[in-house]
C-alpha positions in Angstrom: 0.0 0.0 0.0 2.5 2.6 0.6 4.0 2.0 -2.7 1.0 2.8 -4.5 0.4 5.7 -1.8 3.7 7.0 -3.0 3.3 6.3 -6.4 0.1 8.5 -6.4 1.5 11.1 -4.4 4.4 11.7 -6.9 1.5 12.5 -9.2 2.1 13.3 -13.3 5.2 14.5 -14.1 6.0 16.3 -17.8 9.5 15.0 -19.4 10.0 16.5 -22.7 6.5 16.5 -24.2 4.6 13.8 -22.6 3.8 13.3 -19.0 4.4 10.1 -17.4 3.6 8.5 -13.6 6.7 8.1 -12.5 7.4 4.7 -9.6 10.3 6.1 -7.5 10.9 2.0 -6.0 10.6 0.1 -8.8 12.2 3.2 -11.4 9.6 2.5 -13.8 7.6 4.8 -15.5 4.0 5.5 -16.9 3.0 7.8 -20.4 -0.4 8.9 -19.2 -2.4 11.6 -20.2 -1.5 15.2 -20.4 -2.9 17.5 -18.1 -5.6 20.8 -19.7 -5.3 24.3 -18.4 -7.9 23.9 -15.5 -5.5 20.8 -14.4 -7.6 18.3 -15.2 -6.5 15.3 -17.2 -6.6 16.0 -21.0 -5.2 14.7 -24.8 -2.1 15.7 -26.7 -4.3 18.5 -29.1 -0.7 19.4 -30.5 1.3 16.1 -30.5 1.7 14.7 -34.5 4.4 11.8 -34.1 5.6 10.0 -30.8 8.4 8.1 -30.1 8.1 6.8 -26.7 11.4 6.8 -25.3 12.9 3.4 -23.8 14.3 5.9 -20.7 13.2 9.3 -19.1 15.5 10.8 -16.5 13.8 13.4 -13.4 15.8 15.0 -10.4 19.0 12.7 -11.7 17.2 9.3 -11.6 16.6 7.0 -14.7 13.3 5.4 -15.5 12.6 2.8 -17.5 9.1 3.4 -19.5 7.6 0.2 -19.1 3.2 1.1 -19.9 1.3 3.2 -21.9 -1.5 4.1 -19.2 -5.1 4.4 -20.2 -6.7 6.8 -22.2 -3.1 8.0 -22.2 -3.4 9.3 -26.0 -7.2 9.1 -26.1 -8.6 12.0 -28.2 -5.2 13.0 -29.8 -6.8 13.7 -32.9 -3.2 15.3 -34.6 -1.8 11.9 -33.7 -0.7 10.8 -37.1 2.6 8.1 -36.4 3.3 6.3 -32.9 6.7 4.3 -32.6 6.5 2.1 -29.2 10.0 0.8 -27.9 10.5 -3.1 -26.8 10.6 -1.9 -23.4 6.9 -1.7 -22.7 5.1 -4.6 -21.5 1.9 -3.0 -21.7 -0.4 -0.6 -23.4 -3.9 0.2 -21.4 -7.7 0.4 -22.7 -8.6 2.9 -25.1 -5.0 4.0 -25.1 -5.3 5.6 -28.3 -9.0 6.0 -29.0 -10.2 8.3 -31.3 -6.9 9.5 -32.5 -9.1 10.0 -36.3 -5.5 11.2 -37.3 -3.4 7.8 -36.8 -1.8 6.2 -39.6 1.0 4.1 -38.5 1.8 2.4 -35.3 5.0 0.2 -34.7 3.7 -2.3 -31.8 7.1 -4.0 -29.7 6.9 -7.7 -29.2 6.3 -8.8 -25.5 2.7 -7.3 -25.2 0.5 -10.0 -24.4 -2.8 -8.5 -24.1 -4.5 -5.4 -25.8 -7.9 -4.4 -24.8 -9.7 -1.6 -26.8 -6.6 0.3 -27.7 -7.2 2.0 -31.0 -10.8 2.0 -31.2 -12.1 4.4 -33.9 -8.9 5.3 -35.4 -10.7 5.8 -38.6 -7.4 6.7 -40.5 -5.4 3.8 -39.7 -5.1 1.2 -42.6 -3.2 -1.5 -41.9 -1.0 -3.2 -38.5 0.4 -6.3 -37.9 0.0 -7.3 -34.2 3.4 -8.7 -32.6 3.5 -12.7 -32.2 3.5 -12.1 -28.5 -0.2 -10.9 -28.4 -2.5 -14.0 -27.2 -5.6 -11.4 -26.1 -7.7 -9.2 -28.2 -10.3 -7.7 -27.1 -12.8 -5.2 -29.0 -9.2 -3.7 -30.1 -10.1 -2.2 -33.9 -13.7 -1.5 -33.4 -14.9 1.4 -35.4 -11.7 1.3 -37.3 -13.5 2.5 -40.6 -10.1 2.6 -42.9 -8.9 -0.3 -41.8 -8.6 -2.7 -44.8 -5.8 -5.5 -43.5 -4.7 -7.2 -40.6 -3.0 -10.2 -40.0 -3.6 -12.2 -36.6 -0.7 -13.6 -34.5 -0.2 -17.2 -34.2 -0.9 -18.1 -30.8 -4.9 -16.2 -30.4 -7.4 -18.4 -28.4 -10.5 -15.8 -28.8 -11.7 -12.9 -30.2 -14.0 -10.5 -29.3 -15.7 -7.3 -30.9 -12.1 -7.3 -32.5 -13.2 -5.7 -35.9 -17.3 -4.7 -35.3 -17.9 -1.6 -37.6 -14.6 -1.9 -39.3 -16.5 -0.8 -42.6 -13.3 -1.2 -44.9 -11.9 -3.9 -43.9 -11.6 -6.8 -46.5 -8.7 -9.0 -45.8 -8.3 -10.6 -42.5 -5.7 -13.7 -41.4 -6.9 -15.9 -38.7 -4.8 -18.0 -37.0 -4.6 -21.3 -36.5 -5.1 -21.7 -33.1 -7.8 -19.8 -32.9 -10.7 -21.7 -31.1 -13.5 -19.3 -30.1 -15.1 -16.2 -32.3 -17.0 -14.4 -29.9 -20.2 -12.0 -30.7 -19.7 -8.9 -32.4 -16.4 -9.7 -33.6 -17.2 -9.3 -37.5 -20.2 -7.0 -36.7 -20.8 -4.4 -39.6 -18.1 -5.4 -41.4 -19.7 -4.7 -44.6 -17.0 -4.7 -47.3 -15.6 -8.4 -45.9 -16.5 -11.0 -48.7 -15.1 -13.9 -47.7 -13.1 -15.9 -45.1 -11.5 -18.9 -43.9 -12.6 -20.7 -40.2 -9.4 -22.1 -38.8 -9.7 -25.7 -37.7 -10.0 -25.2 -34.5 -12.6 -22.8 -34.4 -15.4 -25.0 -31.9 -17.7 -22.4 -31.3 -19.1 -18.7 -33.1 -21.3 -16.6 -31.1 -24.3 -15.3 -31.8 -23.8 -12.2 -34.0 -20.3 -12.9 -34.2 -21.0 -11.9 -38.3 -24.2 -9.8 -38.4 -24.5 -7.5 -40.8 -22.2 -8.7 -43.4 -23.9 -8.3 -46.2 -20.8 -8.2 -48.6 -20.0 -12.0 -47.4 -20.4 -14.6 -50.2 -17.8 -16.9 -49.5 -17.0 -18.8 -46.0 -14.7 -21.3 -45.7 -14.8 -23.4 -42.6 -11.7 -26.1 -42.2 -13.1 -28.3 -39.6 -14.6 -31.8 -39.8 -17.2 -31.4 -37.3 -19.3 -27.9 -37.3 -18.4 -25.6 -35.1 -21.4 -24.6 -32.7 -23.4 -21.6 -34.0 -27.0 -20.0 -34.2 -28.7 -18.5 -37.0 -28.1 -14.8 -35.1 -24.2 -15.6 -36.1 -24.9 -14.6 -39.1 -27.5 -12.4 -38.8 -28.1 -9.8 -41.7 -26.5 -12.2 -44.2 -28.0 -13.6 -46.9 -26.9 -17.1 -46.3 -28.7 -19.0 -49.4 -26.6 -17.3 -51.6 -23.2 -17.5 -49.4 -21.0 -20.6 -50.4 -20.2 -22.5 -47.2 -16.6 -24.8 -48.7 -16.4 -27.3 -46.0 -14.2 -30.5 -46.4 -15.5 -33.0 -48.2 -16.4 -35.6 -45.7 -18.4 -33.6 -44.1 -20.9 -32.1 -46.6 -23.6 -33.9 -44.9 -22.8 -32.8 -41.5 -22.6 -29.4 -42.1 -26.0 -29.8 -44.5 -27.9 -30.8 -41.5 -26.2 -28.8 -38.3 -27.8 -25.7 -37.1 -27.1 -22.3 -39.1 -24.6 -24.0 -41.2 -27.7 -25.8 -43.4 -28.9 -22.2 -44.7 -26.0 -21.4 -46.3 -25.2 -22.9 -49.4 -22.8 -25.8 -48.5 -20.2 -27.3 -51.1 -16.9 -29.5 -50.9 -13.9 -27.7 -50.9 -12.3 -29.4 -54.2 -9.2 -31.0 -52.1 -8.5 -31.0 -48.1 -6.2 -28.1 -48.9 -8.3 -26.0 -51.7 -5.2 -26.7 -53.5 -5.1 -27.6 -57.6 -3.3 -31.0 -58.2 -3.5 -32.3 -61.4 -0.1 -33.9 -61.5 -0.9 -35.9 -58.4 1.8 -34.6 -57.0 2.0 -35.3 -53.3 0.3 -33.1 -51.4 -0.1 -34.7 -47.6 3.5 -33.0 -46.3 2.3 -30.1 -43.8 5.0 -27.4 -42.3 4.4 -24.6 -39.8 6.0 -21.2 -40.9 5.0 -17.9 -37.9 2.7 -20.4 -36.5 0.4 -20.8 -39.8 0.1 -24.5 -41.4 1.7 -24.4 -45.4 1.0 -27.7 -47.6 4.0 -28.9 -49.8 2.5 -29.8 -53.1 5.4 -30.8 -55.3 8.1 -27.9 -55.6 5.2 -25.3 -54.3 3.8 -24.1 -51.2 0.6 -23.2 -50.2 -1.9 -21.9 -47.2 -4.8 -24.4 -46.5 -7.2 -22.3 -48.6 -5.1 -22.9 -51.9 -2.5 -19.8 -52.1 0.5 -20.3 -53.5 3.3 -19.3 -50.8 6.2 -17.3 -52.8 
């Protein structure tokens, strides 16, 4: 307790152009918000590009910047480029909400969790989350530029991860993705088609509504993943092609939600083209993603050729 006591006591401290809370035991410090002219916590109105340092020094002692606090950037709506050093562990909720400015962000690896950090960035396009990520939770909502992501390999779940991201029509899951809970894909009306990982047991309801753009699903597992007819709410399933393997055309043709959509065999287990007959049963893992050898060529399980 008289840690934290301290810790609050010390207060926010401004170093260079950010303010930080600064741990005088454990010489670590926090970027948090900035503080307005009334003192009362505020955004960075003026900030355009941050590079968080890796140290800040006050009254001749080092710190080493360890978190981004929350709401720390919130609001920062001349925030166009962020560069975040390997030092931080952690970046809190809403972080960097509403910064409509933000294009780029360089994300360390070592964050494990991120938890509604750049909600409504509406200018940011693209970002590729570090391997070390295993949580995500509502993190791009309301992202309306966003257009490509690609997952890291070791996600369990996601949650309201892309709902509203209007733009957005390329999206990686990983394989060891296992649950896709509700609102994840919600208004994500430029997304036409995707690929289920295999390990995918269960989609929540609404997980997909309002996908209207959505005319091609491709679900990799052998037995149907659980999932209600409000999964997919606001699709027009009839006309949506379900590729499921091939042995289990039936399954899927008579499991709940699944049998509205138009279900068809994928051509091969791997989607992939094989007229020579060359062999095609050799799997390899390359940034935790499963590749098919097929000959001299490689491909993803949904048939694209690996360069």
């Amino acid at each position: 307790m008289a840690c934290c006591q301290t810790l609050f006591a010390l207060g926010k401290t401004r170093i260079g152009e950010l303010y930080y809370i600064l741990d005088e035991y454990a010489r670590t410090a926090e970027v948090t918000a900035s503080i307005d002219q009334q003192g009362m916590a505020g955004n960075y109105p003026d900030l355009e590009s941050v590079v968080i340092p890796d140290t800040v020094s006050y009254m001749g002692d080092k710190y080493v910047v360890k978190t981004i606090g929350e709401y720390a950037f919130a609001n920062s709506e001349n925030l166009a480029t962020v560069v975040i050093p390997d030092h931080i562990q952690s970046i809190g909720s809403d972080a960097f909400n509403h910064c409509r400015n933000l294009t780029s962000v360089t994300l360390p690896e070592g964050i494990d969790t991120l938890c509604r950090a750049f909600g409504y960035c509406t200018s940011l396009r693209q970002i590729t989350i570090p391997k070390s990520v295993v949580s995500m939770n509502a993190l791009f909502s309301g992202c309306t530029n966003l257009d490509s992501v690609v997952l890291p390999p070791n996600i369990t779940l996601l949650a309201y991860t892309f709902a509203n991201c209007i733009n957005l029509q390329h999206v990686t899951l990983p394989d060891s993705l296992q649950i896709i809970r509700r609102l994840t894909f919600q208004n994500c009306t430029s997304l036409h088609t995707i690929t289920i990982p295999e390990k995918v047991t269960e989609i929540n309801m609404q997980a997909f509504k309002d996908c209207p753009a959505m005319d091609t699903i491709r679900v990799l597992a052998v037995e149907p993943p659980i999932a209600r007819s409000e999964s997919f709410s606001g699709m027009n399933k009839p006309a949506c092609v379900l590729l499921v393997p091939a042995q289990s055309v039936d399954l899927y043709r008579e499991a709940p939600c699944w049998k509205d959509f138009n279900v068809q065999p994928q051509k091969s287990p791997t989607g992939i083209q094989n007229p020579t007959g060359a062999n095609i049963s050799t799997k390899i893992f390359r940034d935790g993603h499963v590749l098919i050898l097929c000959g001299n060529k490689t491909y993803t399980v949904t048939g694209q050729e690996v360069h």
